[in-house]
ZAMARGU-4260 file (C-alpha; in steps of 0.2 Angstrom, whole numbers, plus 5000, padded with zeros to 4 digits):
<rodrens>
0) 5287/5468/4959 | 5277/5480/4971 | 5262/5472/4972 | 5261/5451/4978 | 5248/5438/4980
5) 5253/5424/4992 | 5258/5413/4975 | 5268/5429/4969 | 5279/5431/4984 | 5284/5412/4983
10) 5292/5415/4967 | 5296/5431/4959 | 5301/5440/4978 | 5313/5455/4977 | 5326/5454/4988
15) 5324/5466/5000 | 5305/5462/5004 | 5304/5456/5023 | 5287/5447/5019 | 5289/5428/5015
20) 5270/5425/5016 | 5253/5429/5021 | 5236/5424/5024 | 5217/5427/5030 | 5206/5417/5042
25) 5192/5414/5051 | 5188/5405/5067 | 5169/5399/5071 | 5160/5403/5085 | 5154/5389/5095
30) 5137/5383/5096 | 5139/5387/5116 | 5138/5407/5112 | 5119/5402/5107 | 5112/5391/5119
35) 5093/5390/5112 | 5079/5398/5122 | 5067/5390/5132 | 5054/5386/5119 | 5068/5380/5108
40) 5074/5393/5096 | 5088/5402/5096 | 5093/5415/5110 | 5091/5433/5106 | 5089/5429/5088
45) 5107/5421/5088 | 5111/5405/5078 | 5131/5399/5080 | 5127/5393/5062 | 5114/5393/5046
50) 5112/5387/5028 | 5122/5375/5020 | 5136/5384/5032 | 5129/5371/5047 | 5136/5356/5036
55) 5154/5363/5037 | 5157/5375/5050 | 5172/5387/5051 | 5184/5377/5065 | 5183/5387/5082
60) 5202/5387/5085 | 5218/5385/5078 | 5237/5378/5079 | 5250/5387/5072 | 5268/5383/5071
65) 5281/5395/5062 | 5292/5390/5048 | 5300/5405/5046 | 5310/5416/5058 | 5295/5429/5063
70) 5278/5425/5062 | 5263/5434/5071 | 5244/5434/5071 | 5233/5449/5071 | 5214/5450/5075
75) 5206/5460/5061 | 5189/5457/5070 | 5181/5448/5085 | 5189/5442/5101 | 5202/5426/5103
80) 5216/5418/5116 | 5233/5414/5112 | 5241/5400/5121 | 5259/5398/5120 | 5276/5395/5131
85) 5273/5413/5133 | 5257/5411/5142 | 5240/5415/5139 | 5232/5431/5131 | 5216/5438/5124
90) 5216/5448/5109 | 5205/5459/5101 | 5202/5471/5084 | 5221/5479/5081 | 5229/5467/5096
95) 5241/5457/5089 | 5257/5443/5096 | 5271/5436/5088 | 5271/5416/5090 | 5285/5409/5096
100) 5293/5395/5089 | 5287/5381/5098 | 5269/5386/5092 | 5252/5392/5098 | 5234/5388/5100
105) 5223/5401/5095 | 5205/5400/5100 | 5191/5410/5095 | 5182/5417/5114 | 5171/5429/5105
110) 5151/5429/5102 | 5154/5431/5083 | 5166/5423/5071 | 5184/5429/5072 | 5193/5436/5057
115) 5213/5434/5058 | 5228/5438/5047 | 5245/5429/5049 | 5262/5437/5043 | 5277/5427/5043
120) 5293/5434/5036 | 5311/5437/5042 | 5309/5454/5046 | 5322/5463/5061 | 5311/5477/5067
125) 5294/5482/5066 | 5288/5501/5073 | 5270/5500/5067 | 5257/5487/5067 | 5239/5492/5064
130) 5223/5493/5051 | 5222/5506/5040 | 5204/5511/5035 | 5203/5522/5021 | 5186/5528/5011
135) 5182/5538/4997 | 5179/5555/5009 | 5194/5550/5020 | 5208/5543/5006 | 5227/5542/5008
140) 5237/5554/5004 | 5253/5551/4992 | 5265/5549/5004 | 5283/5543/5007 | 5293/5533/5021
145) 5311/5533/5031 | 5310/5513/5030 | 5299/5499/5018 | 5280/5497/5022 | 5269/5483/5018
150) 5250/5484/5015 | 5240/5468/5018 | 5221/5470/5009 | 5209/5460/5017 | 5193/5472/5014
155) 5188/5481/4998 | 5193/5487/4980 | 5202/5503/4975 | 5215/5510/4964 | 5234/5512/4971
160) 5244/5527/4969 | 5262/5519/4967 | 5277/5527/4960 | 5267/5535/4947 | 5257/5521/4943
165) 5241/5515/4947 | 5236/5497/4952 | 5220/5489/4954 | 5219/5482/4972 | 5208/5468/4980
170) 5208/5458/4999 | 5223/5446/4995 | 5235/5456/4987 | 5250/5463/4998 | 5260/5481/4991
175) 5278/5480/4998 | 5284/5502/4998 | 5301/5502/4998 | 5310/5518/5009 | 5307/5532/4997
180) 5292/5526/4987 | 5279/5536/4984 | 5261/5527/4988 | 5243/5530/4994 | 5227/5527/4989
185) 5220/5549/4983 | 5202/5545/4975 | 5198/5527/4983 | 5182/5520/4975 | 5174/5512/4991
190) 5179/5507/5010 | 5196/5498/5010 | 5205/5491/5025 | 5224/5484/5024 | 5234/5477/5040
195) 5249/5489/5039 | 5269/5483/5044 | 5281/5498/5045 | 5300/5492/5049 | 5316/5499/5055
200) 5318/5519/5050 | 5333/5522/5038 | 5342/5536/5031 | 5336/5551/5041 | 5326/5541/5049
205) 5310/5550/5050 | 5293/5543/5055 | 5276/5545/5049 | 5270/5551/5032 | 5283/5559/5022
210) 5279/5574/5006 | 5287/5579/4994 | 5280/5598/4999 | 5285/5597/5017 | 5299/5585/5017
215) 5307/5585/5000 | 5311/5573/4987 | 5311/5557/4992 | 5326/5545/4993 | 5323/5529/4987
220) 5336/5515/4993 | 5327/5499/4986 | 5326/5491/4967 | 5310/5488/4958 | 5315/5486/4942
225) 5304/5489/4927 | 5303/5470/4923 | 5294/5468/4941 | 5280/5478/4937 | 5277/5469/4919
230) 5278/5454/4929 | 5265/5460/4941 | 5255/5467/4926 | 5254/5451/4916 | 5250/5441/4932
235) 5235/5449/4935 | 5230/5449/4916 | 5234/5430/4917 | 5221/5428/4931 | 5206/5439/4924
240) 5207/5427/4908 | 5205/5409/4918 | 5192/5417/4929 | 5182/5421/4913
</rodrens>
């Protein structure tokens, strides 16, 4: 199907998707970041934690060790180090690295807490990593690629334009575009931001966004049979029933 959850891509993968999982996190800040003032409260108004948050407070850092060929880590917000056999580096919003397979430590440095995504697949080439930010005065326009595209949502809701169809989209869920499929987001109904993974160019091998007005008809070279989208369709109905 076009659209996955983490659960979803364990099970009912198409073939030709590159993502074999995804997730979202967060690293705490350290108490160290907001020292108390003299007269014993905190700094400049800052707390490193509050509310029932201070009985379980987000860990600060992280091990990771791949168990699939390629894996990475991009910081969606904040600031963190990343210590590997490769070294050390510090990354911020947009940065990202590929963890090698002997693992990583990665370490929130920042003054407030650090949101991450980590992407693991078996993917050969990737020529675009970044964070889309769409809105309802600047959408996405309907567009098509020369290679597959995978959008991660880890802010907002709004309605997908896919291959004539239209999906409800939230943080969690994952739409795999397949070369030649139309997709893009033309009346979004609020903010909406999606870690974004384009691959290898194919066919004529043309980069960036792709119309039907200026490019011509696009040429698909991946199977989504019907059957995926009912699939997708009846997941999600399943899921609006057990959370009432």
């Amino acid at each position: 199907m076009p659209i996955y959850t983490r659960e979803t891509l364990q099970t009912q993968k198409l073939p030709w998707i590159d993502i074999d999982d995804f997730e979202f996190f967060v690293l705490g800040r350290t108490p160290g970041h907001a020292r108390p003032a003299a007269n014993g409260g905190p700094a400049n108004g800052h707390t490193p934690f509050w509310g029932t948050y201070q009985l379980a407070p987000d860990p600060t850092f992280r091990e990771l060790k791949p168990t699939t060929p390629r894996e990475r880590v991009i910081v969606l917000h904040g600031e963190v180090s990343v210590e590997s056999e490769l070294g050390r580096f510090t990354l911020k919003r947009r940065d990202f690295v590929e963890i090698p397979q002997s693992g990583a430590r990665v370490t929130n440095t920042g003054t407030s807490s650090a949101e991450l995504a980590r992407i693991a697949g078996h993917w050969t080439q990737v020529i675009r990593n970044e964070i889309c930010l769409f809105r309802p005065d600047k959408p996405c326009d309907y567009h098509f690629h020369d290679g597959d595209e995978y959008w991660m949502v880890f802010r907002g809701h709004f309605t997908l334009d896919y291959d004539g169809n239209k999906y409800d989209m939230r943080p969690g869920l994952m739409m795999a575009a397949g070369m030649g499929f139309e997709h893009g987001s033309v009346n979004p109904e609020e903010h909406f931001e999606a870690v974004v993974m384009a691959m290898g160019l194919e066919g004529q091998k043309r980069d960036g966004h792709l119309n039907r007005d200026m490019h011509g008809a696009p040429v698909k070279n991946r199977d989504v049979p019907e059957s995926a989208t009912l699939a997708f369709r009846q997941t999600e109905r399943q899921a609006a029933s057990a959370s009432v």
